[in-house]
N, C-alpha and C positions, 0 to 999 in steps of 0.2 A: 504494500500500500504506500504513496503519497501523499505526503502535504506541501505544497505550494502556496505562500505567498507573496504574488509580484509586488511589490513594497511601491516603490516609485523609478521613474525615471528622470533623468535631466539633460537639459540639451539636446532632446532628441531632434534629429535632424531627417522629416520627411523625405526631401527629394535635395539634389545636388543643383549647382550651375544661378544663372544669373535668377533664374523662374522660383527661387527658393524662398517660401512664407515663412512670420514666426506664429500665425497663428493659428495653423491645420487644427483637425482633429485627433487626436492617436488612442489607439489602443492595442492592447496584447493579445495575443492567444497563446495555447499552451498545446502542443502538439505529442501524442506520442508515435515517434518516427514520423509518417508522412499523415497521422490523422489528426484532424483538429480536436478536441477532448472539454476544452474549454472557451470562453473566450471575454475580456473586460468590459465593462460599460464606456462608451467612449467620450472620451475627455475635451471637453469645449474649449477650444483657441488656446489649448497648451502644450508648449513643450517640454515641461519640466512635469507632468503629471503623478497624482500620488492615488496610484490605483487600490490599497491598502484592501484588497480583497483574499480571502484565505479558500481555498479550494482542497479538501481531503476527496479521495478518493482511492478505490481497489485498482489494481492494477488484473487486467482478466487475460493477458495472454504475454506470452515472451515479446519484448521489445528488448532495441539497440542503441534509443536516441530518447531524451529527453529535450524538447525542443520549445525555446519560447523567441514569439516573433513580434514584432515593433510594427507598424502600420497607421499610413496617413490614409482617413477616412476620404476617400475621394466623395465629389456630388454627383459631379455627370462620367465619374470613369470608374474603372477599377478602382481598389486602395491602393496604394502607394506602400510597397515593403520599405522602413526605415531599413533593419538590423536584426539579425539571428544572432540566438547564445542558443548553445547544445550542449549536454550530461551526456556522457556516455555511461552504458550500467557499469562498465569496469570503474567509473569516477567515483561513481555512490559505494561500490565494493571498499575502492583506497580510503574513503573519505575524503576526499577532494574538494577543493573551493573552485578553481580553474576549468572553465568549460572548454571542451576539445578544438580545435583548429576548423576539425569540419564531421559533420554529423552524416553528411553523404556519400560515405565510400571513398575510391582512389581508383585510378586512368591509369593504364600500360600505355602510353604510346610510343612509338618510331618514327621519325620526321629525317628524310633524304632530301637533297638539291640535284636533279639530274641534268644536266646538258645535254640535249639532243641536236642533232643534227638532220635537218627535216630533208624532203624529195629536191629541193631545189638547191640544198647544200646551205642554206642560214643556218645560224646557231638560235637555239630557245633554251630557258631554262624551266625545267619540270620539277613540281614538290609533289614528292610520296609522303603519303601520311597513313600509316601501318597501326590500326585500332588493335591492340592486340588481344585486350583482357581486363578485366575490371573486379572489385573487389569490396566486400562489404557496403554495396547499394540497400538504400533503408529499405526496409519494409511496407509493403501496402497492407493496411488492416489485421495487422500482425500476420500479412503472411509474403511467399516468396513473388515476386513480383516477375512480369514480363518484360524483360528492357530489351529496348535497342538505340542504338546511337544514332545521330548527325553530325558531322565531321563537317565545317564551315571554313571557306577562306573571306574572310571580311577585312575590307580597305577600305580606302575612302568611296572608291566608287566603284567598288564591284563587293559582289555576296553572289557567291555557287554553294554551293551545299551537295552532298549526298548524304543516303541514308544506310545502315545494316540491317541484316534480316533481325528479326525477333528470336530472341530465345527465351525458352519456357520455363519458368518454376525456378527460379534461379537467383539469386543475389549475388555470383560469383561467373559472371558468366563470359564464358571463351569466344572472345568474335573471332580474331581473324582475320581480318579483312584489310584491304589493302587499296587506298582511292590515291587517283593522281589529280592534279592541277596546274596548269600552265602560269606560271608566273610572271614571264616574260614575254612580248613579242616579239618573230624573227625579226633581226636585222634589214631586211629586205622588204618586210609589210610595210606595205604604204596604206593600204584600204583601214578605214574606221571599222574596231572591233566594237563585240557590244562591250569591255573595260577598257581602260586606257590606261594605265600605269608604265610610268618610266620606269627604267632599268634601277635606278637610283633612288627611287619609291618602294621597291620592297622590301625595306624597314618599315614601312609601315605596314604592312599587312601583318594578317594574326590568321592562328588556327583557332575555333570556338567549337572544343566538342561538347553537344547538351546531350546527358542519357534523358531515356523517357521510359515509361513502363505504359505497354499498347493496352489500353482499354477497349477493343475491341469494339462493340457497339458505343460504349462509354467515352466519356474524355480523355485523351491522354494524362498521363502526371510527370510531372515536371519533376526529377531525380534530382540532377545536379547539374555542375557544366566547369570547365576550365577553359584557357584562354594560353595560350602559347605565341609569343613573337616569333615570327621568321627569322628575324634577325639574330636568333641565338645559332643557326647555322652561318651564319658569316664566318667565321674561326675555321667549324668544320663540318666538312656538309653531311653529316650522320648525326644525329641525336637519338638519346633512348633513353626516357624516364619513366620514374611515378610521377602521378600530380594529383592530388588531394581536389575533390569536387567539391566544388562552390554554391552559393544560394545565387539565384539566377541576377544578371545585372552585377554581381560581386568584381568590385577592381574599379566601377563609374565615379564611386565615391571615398574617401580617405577615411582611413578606419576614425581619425580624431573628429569627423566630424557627424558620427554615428550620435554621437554621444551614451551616457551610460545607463543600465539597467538596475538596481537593487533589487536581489533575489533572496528570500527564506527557503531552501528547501530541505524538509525531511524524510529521507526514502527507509522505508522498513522491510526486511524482510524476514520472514521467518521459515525454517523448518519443522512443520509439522509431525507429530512420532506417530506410534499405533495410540489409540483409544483407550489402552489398557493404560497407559505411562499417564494418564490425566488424571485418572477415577480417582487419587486422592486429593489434587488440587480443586475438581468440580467439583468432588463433596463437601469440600468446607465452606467452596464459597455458597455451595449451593443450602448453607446451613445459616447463611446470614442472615435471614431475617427472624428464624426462631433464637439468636444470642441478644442475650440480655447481659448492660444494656446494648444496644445496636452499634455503640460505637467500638462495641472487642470484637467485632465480628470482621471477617476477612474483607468483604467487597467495601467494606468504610474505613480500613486501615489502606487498603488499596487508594480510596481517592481522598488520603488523611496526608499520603506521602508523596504521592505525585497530583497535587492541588492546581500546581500552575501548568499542567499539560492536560490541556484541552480533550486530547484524544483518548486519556486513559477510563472512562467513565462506559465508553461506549461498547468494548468486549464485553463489560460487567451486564449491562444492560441486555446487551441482545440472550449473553449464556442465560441470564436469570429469565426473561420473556420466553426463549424456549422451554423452558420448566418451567413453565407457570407460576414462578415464585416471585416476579416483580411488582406485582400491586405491593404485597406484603413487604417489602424491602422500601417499598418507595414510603409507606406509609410510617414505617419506622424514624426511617432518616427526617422527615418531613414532622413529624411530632417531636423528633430533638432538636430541630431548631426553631422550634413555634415556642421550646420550652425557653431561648435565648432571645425573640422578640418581644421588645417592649410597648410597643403602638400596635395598635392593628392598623395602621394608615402604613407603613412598612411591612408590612409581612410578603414574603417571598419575594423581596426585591432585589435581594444580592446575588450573587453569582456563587449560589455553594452548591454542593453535592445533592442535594433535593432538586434544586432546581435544573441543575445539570440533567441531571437521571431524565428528567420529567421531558427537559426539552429534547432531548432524544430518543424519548418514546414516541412522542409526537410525531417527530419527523420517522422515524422506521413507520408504526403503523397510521401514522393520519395523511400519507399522499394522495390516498384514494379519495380521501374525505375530502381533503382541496379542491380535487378536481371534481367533483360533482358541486362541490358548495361555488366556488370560485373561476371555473375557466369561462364557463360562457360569458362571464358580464368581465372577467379582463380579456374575453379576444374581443368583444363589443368595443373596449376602451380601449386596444391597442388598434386596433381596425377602422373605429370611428373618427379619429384625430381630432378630437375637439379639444382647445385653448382651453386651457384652468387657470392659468396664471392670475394669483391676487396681489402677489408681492408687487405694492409700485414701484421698485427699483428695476424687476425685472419685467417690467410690462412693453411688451414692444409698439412698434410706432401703429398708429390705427386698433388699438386693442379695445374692448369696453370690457371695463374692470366688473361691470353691473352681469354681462352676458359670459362671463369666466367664470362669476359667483353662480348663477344658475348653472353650467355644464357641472361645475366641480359637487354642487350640492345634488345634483340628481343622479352623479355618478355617486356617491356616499349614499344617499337613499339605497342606489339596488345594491351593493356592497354588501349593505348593514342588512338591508332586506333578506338577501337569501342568505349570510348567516345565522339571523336568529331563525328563518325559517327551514336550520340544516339539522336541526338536533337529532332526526330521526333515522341518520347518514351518519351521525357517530361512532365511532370507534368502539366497540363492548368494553375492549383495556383503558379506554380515556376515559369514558363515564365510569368506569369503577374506581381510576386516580382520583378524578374531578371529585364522586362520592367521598371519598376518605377524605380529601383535602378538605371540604365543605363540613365534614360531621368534626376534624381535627379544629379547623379554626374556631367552629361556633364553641368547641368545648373548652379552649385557648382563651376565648373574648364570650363570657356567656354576657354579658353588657352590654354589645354592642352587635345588635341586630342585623347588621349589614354587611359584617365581616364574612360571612358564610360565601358571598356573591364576589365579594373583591378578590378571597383565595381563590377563586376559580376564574374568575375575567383577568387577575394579573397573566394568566398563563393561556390563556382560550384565545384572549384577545390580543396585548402585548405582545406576545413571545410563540406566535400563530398563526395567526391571521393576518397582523399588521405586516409581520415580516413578509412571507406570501406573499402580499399585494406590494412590498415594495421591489422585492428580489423574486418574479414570478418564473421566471427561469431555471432557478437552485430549485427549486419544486418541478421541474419540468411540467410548471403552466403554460410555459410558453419556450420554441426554441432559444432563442439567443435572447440578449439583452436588448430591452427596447429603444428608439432613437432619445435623443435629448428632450425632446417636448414631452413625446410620452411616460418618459423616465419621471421627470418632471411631477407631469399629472397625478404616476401611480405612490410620489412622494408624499405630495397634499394629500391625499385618499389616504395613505395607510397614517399617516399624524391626525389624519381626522376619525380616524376609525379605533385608533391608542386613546385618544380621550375621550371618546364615546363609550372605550372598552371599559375606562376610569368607572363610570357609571354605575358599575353593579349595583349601585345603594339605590339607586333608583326606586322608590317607590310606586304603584300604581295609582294612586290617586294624586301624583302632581300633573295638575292642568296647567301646565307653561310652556312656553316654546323655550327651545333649549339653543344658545348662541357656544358655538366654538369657535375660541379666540384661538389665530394660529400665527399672532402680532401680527398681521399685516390688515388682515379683514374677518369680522364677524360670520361665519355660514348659520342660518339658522336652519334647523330640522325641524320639523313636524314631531308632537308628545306621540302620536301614534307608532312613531317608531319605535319609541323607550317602552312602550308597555309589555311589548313581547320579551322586551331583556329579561326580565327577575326569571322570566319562565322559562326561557331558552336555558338559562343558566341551572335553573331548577331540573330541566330536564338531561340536558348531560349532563349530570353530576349525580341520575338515578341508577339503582344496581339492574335497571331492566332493561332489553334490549327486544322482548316482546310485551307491547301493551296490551294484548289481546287474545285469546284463543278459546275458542269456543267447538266441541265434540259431543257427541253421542257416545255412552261405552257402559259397560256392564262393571259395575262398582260391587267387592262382594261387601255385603252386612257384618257390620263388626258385631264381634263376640258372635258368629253361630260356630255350630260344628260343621264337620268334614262334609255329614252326610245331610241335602235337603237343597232345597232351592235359597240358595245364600247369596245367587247373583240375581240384580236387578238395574235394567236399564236407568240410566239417570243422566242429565246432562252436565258434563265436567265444563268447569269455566275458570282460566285464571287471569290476572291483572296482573300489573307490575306491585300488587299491594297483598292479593288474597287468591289462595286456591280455593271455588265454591263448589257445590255440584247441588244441583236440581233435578225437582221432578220433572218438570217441564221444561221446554224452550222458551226463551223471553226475557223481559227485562222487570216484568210485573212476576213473573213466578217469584216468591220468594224462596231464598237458600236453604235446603235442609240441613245445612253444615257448612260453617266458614271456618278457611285453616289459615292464617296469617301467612303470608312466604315468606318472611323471619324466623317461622318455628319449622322450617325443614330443611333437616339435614342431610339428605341423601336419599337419591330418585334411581333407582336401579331396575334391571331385567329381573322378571320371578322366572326360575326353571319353570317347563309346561307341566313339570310331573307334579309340582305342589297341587293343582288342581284340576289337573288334566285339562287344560285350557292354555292354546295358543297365544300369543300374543300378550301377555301379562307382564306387568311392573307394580313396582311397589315406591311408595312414596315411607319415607321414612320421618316421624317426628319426635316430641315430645312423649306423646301416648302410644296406640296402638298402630301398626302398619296399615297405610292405607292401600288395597289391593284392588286393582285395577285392570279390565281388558280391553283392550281398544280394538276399533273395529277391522283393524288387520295391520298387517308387519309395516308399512308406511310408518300409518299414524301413530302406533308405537313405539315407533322411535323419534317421530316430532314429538310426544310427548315430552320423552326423555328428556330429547333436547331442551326444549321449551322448557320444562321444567328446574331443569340443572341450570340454566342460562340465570334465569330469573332470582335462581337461589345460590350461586356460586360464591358471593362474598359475605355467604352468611358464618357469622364469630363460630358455630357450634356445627359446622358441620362432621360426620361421622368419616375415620380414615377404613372403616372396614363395614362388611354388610354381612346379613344371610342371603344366598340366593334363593331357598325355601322359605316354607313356611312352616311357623309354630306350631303344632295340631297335636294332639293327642298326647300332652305333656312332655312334648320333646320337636328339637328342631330338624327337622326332613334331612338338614344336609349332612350335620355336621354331629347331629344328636345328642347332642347336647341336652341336657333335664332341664335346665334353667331359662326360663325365659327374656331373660336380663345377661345372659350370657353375652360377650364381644360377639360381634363379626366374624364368620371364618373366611372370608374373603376381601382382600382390598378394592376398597372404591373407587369407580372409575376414573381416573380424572378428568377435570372439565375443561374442555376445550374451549378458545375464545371463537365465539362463529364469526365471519368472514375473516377469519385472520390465518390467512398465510405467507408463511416467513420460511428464505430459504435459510437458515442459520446452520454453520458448521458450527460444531459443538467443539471438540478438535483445535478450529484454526483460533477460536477465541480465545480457548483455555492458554494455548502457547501464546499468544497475545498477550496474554493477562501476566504469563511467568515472564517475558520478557522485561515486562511494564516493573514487576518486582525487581527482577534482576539489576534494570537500569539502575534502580532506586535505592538499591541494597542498603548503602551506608544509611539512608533516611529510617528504614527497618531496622539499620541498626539503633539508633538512636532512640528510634521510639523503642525498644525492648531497654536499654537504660534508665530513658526518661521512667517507665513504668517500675524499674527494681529501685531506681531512685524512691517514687512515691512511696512504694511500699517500704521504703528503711524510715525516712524523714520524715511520712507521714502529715507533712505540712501544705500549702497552699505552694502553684506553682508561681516560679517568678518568671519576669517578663522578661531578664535577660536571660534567660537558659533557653537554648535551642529549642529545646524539647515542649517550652511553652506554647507551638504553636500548632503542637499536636492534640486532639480533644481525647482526651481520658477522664474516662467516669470511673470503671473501676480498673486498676491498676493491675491486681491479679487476673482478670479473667482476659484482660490484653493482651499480659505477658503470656499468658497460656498460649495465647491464638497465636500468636508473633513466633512464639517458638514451632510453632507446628508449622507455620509457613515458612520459615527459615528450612525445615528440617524436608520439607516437601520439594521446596528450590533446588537444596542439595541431591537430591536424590533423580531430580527431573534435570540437572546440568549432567550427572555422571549420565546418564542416559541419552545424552546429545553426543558430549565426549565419546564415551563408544560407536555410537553410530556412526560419529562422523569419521572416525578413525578406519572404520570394517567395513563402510559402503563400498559397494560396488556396482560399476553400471551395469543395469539388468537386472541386478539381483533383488529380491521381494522387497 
């Protein structure tokens, strides 16, 4: 994986010659080999630009070339390439600060001077130019590319060219090939050719070979190219070199007046083991959220010690999401520091491990969400081009400030519109965070009524939606970055859309229009917008993901025996509140029996033999099992599901079940006498519906022991800081290292610390070996 960020640039220098502006437009891309991967927002009438944008991503196939290119925004032409810097992977392997000479391969050629002697007895001079072979040409799309060359004599006023055949699959590929060109006219020509070069002019000519790789139906790609004087045969008429291939046009302009690039880059890679060498590092982390308190726990010393690296939260995140142990982890961390705020007008506004965790759940599973809440009304607004501009500084000439405020305001309307109209497009894993957050603050601020909406808008709206609408691209709402106007517009939008987010307090009975000051000009909204908020916010933040379900099915009678008619049709109905069932269908029948969906703990398959009946499940609670047929293998398992979904974050659920049933003073499966007997079976677990994640289990864990490894000395310290507390027993101090570590209790840290120290160890000897005993080929 990679982290890139192009920091800034200075002096960059578009185009060369008398035609040269200071105030283009430029921006960056990030290529790897010949693909573009990324690309910046472009920068208005500067050459010194401060692109200060940070881009992680996986790297998914072998590449050669890490490639970042410079580019004046043309209007009516192409862009203008400024400048290339290239990484080669051997650069990232050394560690290297110094980008390579040339990212495009290298040219075999042969260059002769022949004198001939033509039919009429003149003399002429002939250049041979013998393409021989070429060598580490990049990559198309991580894979072997098609090349073939053009071999060019260019002067002032002639350009011939020829071309080579193609060869296939190849980065290294054998031409061979061997073109001639007449340099000279005989002595004796009097007629006008189609070039005209004196004898005394071929210093100035050049060889220009460009490879290319034949897209066949497609475009060609532009490889590389080098440039050779003639005039290096003057001395002796044979030459025979390499030549390092160039970014095309390279040689027009003088490297100083490029000017320069600022680059952050971090390349990771790791070596993955077998599955077995994890199973003690994934168990402990995978035991962080039942450690009490949460701060000895492995996945919170992990981001206790690498705090200031960004990337380290996100292995933890996705291992724990695929075990379904991240609500619970988030919820822990997130109630230890609701225990250190002192305002609820502050709560979750820093940049800590809660809020980390959160926003990178968002972003794994709420893309989908975006894109159904959010693309249609940003490709309307990147599509439609309508002016927003309110800042009178920047208002251009013939603008009406009056008709900028109507666009900007009705683009905010459908915004704000179909997000509080998305709740039902939510994520199952974000309304169960959103839940905890909500039930954690109101229990933090029970005083303050309004806190319940601001924990959950600081994160829905801020750090979600706003970003989104600003950066709709990094969500893939949109391909590239959009132009400056538009950029612009989707700026006001999401600052209008952060203080709207403000709102959560919002009550439903204020009758007022509501003005956002954004310093330049007031927008007012319509109160009809604010009244869906508390509710929107209410409704992602509930544990239910189905509001409704309503069946026909055969319910047996509690407390009868084996033997008699104990099943009876009834209609089963649950809410995101209450499992009911009725006699009848309707909303007038009344309930013969309401079961809270807080009082059940587990919804499972009944074998068919407990009652010799198909399609049976049992609802498990407080009392006795509720025994259920549904009217075939379908709906019996929407049950299930439906069931489990609705009850999954409930405090008491059951880790084991019967799959029989109780009857004749003993249990069918497991026979047990007692009818308070545990479970002889574990319970299913509950899958989050629509949520699929590809996650290696694997590449995270070694992720995660790198992430340790880097950090080691800070692990060390915290196992100190901790043998420290337990001797001194005293409050920590500010100067000691170790103060910036959170310790609650001292011993059950050092426990944890020692176990990961001891896990490290054992997970290094295990690389050590491997790496020493690999062989190509071998398992």
């Amino acid at each position: 994986c990679c982290a890139v960020d192009p920091g800034e640039g200075k002096n960059l220098g578009p185009c060369s010659g008398p035609n040269r502006q200071r105030d283009l437009c430029t921006f960056c891309t990030i290529s790897l080999d010949q693909e573009e991967v990324f690309r910046t927002k472009v920068f208005d009438k500067s050459l010194s630009p401060f692109y200060g944008e940070d881009f992680y991503f996986e790297i998914p196939r072998p590449f050669q070339c890490l490639s970042f290119y410079v580019f004046a925004k043309g209007v009516f032409q192409r862009d203008l390439p400024v400048g290339t810097l290239c990484f080669q992977l051997d650069d990232f392997q050394r560690n290297t600060d110094n980008p390579v000479d040339s990212q495009y391969g290298k040219v075999h050629l042969e260059m002769r001077l022949n004198e001939l002697i033509i039919e009429n007895g003149s003399m002429c001079q002939q250049l041979l130019v013998r393409i021989i072979e070429c060598q580490g040409l990049p990559l198309i799309s991580g894979q072997n590319c098609d090349p073939y060359a053009t071999v060019s004599l260019v002067g002032p006023a002639r350009f011939d060219q020829k071309k080579t055949k193609v060869k296939k699959k190849t980065s290294d590929p054998q031409f061979e090939e061997t073109f001639y060109f007449e340099v000279t006219r005989p002595n004796s020509y009097t007629k006008k050719s189609h070039f005209q070069v004196e004898e005394e002019d071929i210093e100035k000519l050049e060889i220009k070979v460009d490879l290319w790789n034949n897209g066949n139906l497609a475009q060609d790609v532009f490889l590389g190219e080098t440039r050779v004087s003639v005039k290096i045969l003057r001395n002796d008429h044979i030459h025979r070199a390499w030549y390092l291939l160039q970014p095309k046009g390279n040689g027009k302009s003088k490297t100083d007046d490029l000017g320069s690039l600022r680059l952050n880059v971090t390349y990771t890679e790791d070596n993955v083991l077998p599955s077995a060498c994890y199973t003690p590092l994934c168990t402990l982390l995978l035991k962080s959220p039942d450690i009490k308190p949460i701060s000895a726990s492995a996945a919170h010393i992990l981001g206790d010690i690498c705090r200031e690296r960004y990337e380290a939260v996100l292995p933890v995140v996705r291992l724990l999401l695929h075990h379904s142990r991240l609500v619970s982890f988030v919820s822990a961390i997130a109630a230890l520091e609701l225990e250190n705020t002192q305002e609820a007008n502050t709560i979750f506004r820093g940049n800590s491990l809660a809020t980390r965790c959160i926003d990178d759940m968002m972003k794994i599973v709420g893309r989908s969400y975006l894109t159904v809440t959010l693309k249609p009304v940003l490709d309307e607004i990147c599509e439609s081009n309508k002016t927003c501009e309110i800042d009178p500084i920047k208002l251009k000439e013939g603008d009406n400030v009056e008709v900028n405020k109507e666009n900007l305001q009705g683009y905010v309307q459908k915004v704000f519109s179909s997000i509080t109209q998305s709740s039902s497009s939510c994520p199952p894993l974000m309304c169960d965070v959103f839940r905890s957050l909500r039930q954690l603050a109101s229990k933090r601020f029970p005083d303050d009524p309004h806190v319940q909406y601001s924990a959950v808008s600081s994160f829905v709206f801020l750090r979600f939606f706003a970003v989104a609408v600003l950066s709709p691209h990094t969500f893939q709402l949109r391909p590239h970055h959009p132009d400056l106007e538009v950029s612009r517009t989707l700026t006001l939008i999401s600052k209008t859309i952060q203080t709207l987010g403000s709102w959560g307090s919002l009550s439903k009975n204020k009758l007022v229009c509501i003005h956002v000051c954004l310093s330049y000009q007031p927008v007012t909204m319509p109160t009809n917008q604010f009244i869906n908020l508390p509710l929107f916010i209410l409704t992602v933040s509930m544990s239910s993901l189905y509001l409704f379900y309503y069946r026909e099915v055969q319910k047996r009678a509690q407390g009868r025996k084996r033997i008699g008619k104990n099943f009876k049709k009834r209609w089963l109905r649950v809410t995101n509140r209450e499992l009911s069932y009725h006699k009848h269908r309707g909303e007038t029948c009344a309930p013969l029996c309401i079961m809270p969906v807080k009082n059940i703990q587990a919804v499972e398959k009944l074998d068919e033999s407990a009652f010799n009946r198909k399609n049976m499940f049992q609802v498990l609670h407080s009392e006795k099992p509720l025994y259920v047929q549904a009217g075939n293998c379908v709906e019996a398992s929407e049950w299930v599901e439906v069931l489990s979904q609705v009850s999954r974050c409930n405090p008491d659920r059951l880790g084991t079940f019967h799959p029989s049933a109780y009857l004749a003073g003993a249990w069918l499966c497991c026979r047990s006498l007692s009818d308070s007997q545990p479970g002889c079976k574990p319970c299913t677990p509950t899958l989050l519906a629509n949520l699929q994640l590809d996650i290696d289990c694997d590449r995270e864990t070694e992720r995660i022991f790198s992430l340790f490894t880097s950090s080691y000395s800070k692990l060390q310290k915290m196992e100190d800081a901790c043998a420290s507390i337990a001797v001194y027993q005293g409050p920590l101090r500010e100067q000691d290292d170790y103060s910036l570590f959170t310790i609650q209790d001292s011993k059950e840290t050092f426990h944890t610390v020692r176990q990961i120290s001891h896990i490290l160890k054992e997970l290094q000897r295990e690389h050590d070996t491997r790496s020493g005993t690999a062989q190509y080929g071998s398992q």
